[in-house]
C-alpha positions as CSV (number, residue, x, y, z in Angstrom):
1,X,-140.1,-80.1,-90.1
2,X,-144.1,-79.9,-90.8
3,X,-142.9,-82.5,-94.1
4,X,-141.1,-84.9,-92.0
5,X,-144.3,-84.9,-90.0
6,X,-146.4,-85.4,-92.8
7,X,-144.2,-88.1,-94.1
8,X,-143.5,-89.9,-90.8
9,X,-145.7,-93.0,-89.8
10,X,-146.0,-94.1,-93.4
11,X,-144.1,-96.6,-95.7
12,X,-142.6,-94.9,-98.6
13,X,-140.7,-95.6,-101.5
14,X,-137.8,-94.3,-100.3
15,X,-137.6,-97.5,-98.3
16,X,-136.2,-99.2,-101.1
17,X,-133.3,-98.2,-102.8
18,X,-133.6,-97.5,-106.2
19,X,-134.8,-93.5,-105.9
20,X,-131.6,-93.1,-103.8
21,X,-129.5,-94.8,-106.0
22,X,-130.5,-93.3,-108.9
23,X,-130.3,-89.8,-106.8
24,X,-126.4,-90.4,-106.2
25,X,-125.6,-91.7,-109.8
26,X,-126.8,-88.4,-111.2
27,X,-125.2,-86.4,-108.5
28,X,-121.9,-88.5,-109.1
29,X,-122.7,-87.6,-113.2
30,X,-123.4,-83.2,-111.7
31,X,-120.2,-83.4,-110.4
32,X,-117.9,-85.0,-113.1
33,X,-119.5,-82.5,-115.8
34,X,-117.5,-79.3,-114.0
35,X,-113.9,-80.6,-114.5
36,X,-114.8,-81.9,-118.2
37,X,-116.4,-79.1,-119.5
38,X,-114.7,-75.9,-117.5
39,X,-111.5,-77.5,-116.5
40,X,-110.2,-79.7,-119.6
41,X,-112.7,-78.2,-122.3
42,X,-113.8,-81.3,-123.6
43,X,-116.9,-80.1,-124.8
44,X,-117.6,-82.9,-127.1
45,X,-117.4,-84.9,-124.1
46,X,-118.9,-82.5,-121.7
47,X,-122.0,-83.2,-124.3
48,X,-122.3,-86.7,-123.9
49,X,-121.8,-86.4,-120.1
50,X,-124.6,-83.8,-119.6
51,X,-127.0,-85.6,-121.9
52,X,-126.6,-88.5,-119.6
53,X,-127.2,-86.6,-116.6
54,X,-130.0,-85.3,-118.0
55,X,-131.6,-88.9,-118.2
56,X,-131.0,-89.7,-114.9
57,X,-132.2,-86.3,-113.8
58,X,-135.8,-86.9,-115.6
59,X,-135.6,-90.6,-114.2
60,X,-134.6,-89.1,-111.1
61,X,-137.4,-86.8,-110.8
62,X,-140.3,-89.6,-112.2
63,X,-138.9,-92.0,-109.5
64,X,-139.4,-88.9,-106.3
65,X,-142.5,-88.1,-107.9
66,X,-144.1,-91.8,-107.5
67,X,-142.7,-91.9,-103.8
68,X,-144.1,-87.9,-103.3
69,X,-145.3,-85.3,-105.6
70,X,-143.5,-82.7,-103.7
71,X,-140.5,-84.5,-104.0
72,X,-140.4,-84.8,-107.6
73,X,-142.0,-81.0,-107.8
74,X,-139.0,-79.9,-106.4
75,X,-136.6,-81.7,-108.2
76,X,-138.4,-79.7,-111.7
77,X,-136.7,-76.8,-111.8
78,X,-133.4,-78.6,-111.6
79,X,-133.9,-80.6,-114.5
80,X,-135.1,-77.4,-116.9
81,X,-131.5,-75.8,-115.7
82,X,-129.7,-79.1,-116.3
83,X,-131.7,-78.8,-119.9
84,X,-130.3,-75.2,-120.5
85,X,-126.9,-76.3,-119.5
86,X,-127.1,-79.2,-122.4
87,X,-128.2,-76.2,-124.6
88,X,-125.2,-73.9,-123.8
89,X,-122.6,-76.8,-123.9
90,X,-124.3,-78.1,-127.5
91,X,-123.8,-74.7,-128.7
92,X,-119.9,-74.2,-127.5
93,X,-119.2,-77.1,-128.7
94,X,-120.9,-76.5,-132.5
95,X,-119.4,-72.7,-132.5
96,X,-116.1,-74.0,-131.4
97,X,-115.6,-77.4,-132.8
98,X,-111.6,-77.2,-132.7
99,X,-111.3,-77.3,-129.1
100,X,-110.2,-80.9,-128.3
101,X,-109.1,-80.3,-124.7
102,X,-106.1,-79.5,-125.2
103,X,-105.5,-78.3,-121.6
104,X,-106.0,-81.8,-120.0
105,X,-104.1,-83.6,-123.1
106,X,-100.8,-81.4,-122.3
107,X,-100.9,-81.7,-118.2
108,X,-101.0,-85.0,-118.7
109,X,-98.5,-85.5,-121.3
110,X,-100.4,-86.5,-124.5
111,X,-99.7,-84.9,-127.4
112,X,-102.7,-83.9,-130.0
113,X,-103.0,-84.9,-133.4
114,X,-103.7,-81.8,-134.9
Protein backbone atom coordinates (compact mmCIF):
# COMPACT_ATOMS: atom_id res chain seq x y z
CA UNK A 1 0.00 0.00 0.00
CA UNK A 2 2.98 2.61 1.04
CA UNK A 3 4.08 1.84 -3.15
CA UNK A 4 0.68 2.62 -4.48
CA UNK A 5 1.05 5.85 -2.44
CA UNK A 6 4.27 6.57 -3.69
CA UNK A 7 3.19 5.93 -7.17
CA UNK A 8 -0.26 7.60 -7.00
CA UNK A 9 -0.56 11.31 -8.30
CA UNK A 10 2.06 10.76 -10.98
CA UNK A 11 1.85 9.81 -14.77
CA UNK A 12 3.62 6.70 -15.45
CA UNK A 13 4.47 4.53 -18.11
CA UNK A 14 2.26 2.17 -17.32
CA UNK A 15 -0.31 4.46 -18.81
CA UNK A 16 0.49 3.29 -22.08
CA UNK A 17 0.41 -0.02 -23.11
CA UNK A 18 3.28 -1.53 -24.30
CA UNK A 19 4.90 -2.67 -20.63
CA UNK A 20 1.54 -4.47 -20.17
CA UNK A 21 1.48 -6.00 -23.27
CA UNK A 22 4.71 -7.12 -23.41
CA UNK A 23 3.95 -8.40 -19.54
CA UNK A 24 1.03 -10.76 -20.84
CA UNK A 25 2.90 -12.01 -24.04
CA UNK A 26 5.66 -13.43 -21.90
CA UNK A 27 3.28 -14.70 -19.33
CA UNK A 28 1.19 -16.24 -22.29
CA UNK A 29 4.96 -17.71 -23.56
CA UNK A 30 5.51 -18.97 -19.09
CA UNK A 31 2.59 -20.76 -19.44
CA UNK A 32 2.71 -22.67 -22.89
CA UNK A 33 6.49 -23.89 -21.86
CA UNK A 34 4.84 -26.43 -18.94
CA UNK A 35 2.69 -28.62 -21.38
CA UNK A 36 5.62 -28.59 -24.12
CA UNK A 37 8.36 -29.46 -22.10
CA UNK A 38 6.84 -31.68 -19.05
CA UNK A 39 3.67 -32.83 -20.75
CA UNK A 40 4.59 -33.77 -24.51
CA UNK A 41 8.57 -33.75 -24.01
CA UNK A 42 9.37 -31.75 -26.83
CA UNK A 43 12.46 -30.55 -25.62
CA UNK A 44 13.77 -29.40 -28.86
CA UNK A 45 10.82 -27.26 -28.82
CA UNK A 46 10.61 -26.54 -25.28
CA UNK A 47 14.19 -24.87 -26.23
CA UNK A 48 13.05 -22.60 -28.73
CA UNK A 49 9.96 -21.60 -26.59
CA UNK A 50 11.98 -20.75 -23.41
CA UNK A 51 14.58 -18.85 -25.35
CA UNK A 52 11.76 -16.74 -26.53
CA UNK A 53 10.49 -16.16 -23.27
CA UNK A 54 13.54 -15.29 -22.08
CA UNK A 55 13.60 -12.30 -24.56
CA UNK A 56 10.56 -10.97 -23.63
CA UNK A 57 11.44 -11.58 -20.00
CA UNK A 58 14.71 -9.17 -20.37
CA UNK A 59 12.50 -6.80 -22.53
CA UNK A 60 9.99 -7.25 -20.01
CA UNK A 61 12.07 -6.24 -17.18
CA UNK A 62 14.09 -3.06 -19.28
CA UNK A 63 10.52 -1.76 -20.16
CA UNK A 64 9.32 -1.87 -15.88
CA UNK A 65 12.55 -0.66 -15.11
CA UNK A 66 12.18 2.75 -17.30
CA UNK A 67 8.48 3.14 -15.91
CA UNK A 68 10.10 2.23 -11.96
CA UNK A 69 13.24 0.83 -10.87
CA UNK A 70 11.58 -1.20 -8.27
CA UNK A 71 9.42 -2.61 -10.81
CA UNK A 72 12.07 -3.89 -13.03
CA UNK A 73 14.18 -4.83 -9.66
CA UNK A 74 11.72 -7.18 -8.91
CA UNK A 75 11.13 -8.61 -12.03
CA UNK A 76 15.41 -9.69 -11.73
CA UNK A 77 15.27 -12.54 -10.07
CA UNK A 78 12.67 -13.96 -12.39
CA UNK A 79 14.59 -13.61 -15.31
CA UNK A 80 18.00 -15.38 -13.75
CA UNK A 81 15.45 -18.48 -12.99
CA UNK A 82 13.89 -18.26 -16.38
CA UNK A 83 17.85 -18.34 -17.49
CA UNK A 84 18.52 -21.50 -15.40
CA UNK A 85 15.38 -23.12 -16.79
CA UNK A 86 16.95 -22.49 -20.54
CA UNK A 87 20.08 -24.10 -19.03
CA UNK A 88 18.32 -27.35 -17.67
CA UNK A 89 16.10 -27.73 -20.79
CA UNK A 90 19.41 -27.12 -23.23
CA UNK A 91 20.98 -29.80 -21.42
CA UNK A 92 17.94 -32.52 -21.57
CA UNK A 93 17.57 -31.92 -24.72
CA UNK A 94 21.60 -32.48 -25.76
CA UNK A 95 21.83 -35.60 -23.19
CA UNK A 96 18.64 -36.96 -24.66
CA UNK A 97 18.40 -36.04 -28.14
CA UNK A 98 16.06 -39.06 -29.20
CA UNK A 99 13.15 -37.86 -27.38
CA UNK A 100 10.87 -36.42 -30.13
CA UNK A 101 7.61 -36.26 -28.03
CA UNK A 102 6.49 -39.13 -28.58
CA UNK A 103 3.74 -38.80 -25.90
CA UNK A 104 1.85 -35.93 -27.61
CA UNK A 105 2.54 -37.54 -31.26
CA UNK A 106 0.64 -40.94 -30.12
CA UNK A 107 -2.52 -39.10 -28.15
CA UNK A 108 -3.00 -37.43 -30.98
CA UNK A 109 -2.69 -39.97 -33.53
CA UNK A 110 0.54 -39.22 -35.45
CA UNK A 111 2.82 -41.80 -35.98
CA UNK A 112 6.86 -41.05 -35.68
CA UNK A 113 9.26 -41.63 -38.19
CA UNK A 114 11.67 -43.33 -36.35
Amino acid sequence: QWYQRRVRGRRTKFDKPLPLIIFFVQLAFNFAWVPIFAVCHELLFAFVEITILDFFVLFNVVLFSRVDRLSGALLFPYLLWSLFATALTFELWQLNPSVIGLYCSSQLGLKSEL
